[in-house]
C-alpha positions as CSV (number, residue, x, y, z in Angstrom):
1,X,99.3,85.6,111.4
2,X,99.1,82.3,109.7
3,X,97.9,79.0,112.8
4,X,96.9,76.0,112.0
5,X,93.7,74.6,113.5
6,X,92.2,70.8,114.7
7,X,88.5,71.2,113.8
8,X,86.5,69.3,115.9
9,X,82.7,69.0,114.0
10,X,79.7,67.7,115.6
11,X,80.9,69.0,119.3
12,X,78.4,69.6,122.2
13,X,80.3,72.2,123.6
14,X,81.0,74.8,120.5
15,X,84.8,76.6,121.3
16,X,87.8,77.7,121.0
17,X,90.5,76.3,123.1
18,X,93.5,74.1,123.8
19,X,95.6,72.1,121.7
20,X,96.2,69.4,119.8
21,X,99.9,68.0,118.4
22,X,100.4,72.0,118.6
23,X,97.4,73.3,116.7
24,X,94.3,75.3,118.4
25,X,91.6,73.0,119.0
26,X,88.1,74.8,117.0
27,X,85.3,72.4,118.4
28,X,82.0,73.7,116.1
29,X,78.0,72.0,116.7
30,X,78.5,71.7,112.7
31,X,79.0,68.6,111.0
32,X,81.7,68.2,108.2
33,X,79.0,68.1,105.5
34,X,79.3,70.5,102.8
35,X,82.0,72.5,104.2
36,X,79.7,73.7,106.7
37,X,82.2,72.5,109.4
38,X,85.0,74.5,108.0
39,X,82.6,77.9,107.7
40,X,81.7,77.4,111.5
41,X,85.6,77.2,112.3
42,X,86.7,79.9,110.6
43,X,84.0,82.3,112.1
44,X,84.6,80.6,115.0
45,X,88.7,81.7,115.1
46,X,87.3,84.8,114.0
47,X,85.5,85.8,117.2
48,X,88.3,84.2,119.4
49,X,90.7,86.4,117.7
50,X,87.8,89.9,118.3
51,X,88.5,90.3,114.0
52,X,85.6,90.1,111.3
53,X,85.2,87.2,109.3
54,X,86.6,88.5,106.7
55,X,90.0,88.3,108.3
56,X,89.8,85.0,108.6
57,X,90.9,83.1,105.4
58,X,91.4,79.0,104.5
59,X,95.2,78.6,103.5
60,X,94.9,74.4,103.3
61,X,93.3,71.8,104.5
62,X,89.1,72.7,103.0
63,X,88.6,68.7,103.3
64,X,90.7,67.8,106.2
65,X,90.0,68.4,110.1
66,X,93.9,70.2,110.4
67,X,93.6,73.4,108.6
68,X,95.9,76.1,108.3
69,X,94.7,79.9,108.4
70,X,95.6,83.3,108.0
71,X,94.1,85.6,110.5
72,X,94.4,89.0,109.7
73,X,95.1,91.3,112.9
74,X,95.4,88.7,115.4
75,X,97.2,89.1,118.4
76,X,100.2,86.3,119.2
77,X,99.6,86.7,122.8
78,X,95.5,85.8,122.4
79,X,97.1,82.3,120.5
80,X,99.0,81.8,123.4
81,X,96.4,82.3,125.8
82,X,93.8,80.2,123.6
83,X,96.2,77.5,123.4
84,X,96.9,77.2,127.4
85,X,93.2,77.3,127.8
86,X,91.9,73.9,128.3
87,X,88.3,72.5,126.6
88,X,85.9,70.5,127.7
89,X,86.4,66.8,127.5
């Protein structure tokens, strides 16, 4: 299933949840230095989703915070739910 994603880097409260202008808002502790920002979200969609890492892969976006993925195996109804569910701040 291919969703696009709003990283937020540099977050106090690490998650996945919500949305933003109809992406799934990824909020990761990382920083967007080195692409370390983008690792963190991907492994983060990966454990929202109950997939390996693996399953997770970067269609666009490497240097931008919107970023569009392909998770292997995911389940439409767990976007749904993740995307009515409501983040901090």
């Amino acid at each position: 299933m291919r969703i696009t994603i709003r990283v937020r880097p540099g977050s106090a409260c690490p998650g996945v949840g919500g949305g933003h202008a109809g992406a799934l808002v990824v909020r990761v502790s990382a920083r967007a230095v080195d692409g370390k920002a983008t690792e963190a979200a991907l492994a983060a969609v990966a454990a929202a989703f109950g997939v390996r890492r693996n399953a997770v892969t970067l269609v666009t976006g490497a240097s931008s915070r919107t970023k569009v993925v392909d998770v292997t195996g995911a389940d439409p109804h767990r976007l749904a739910d993740l995307l009515a569910t409501q983040g901090p701040g």
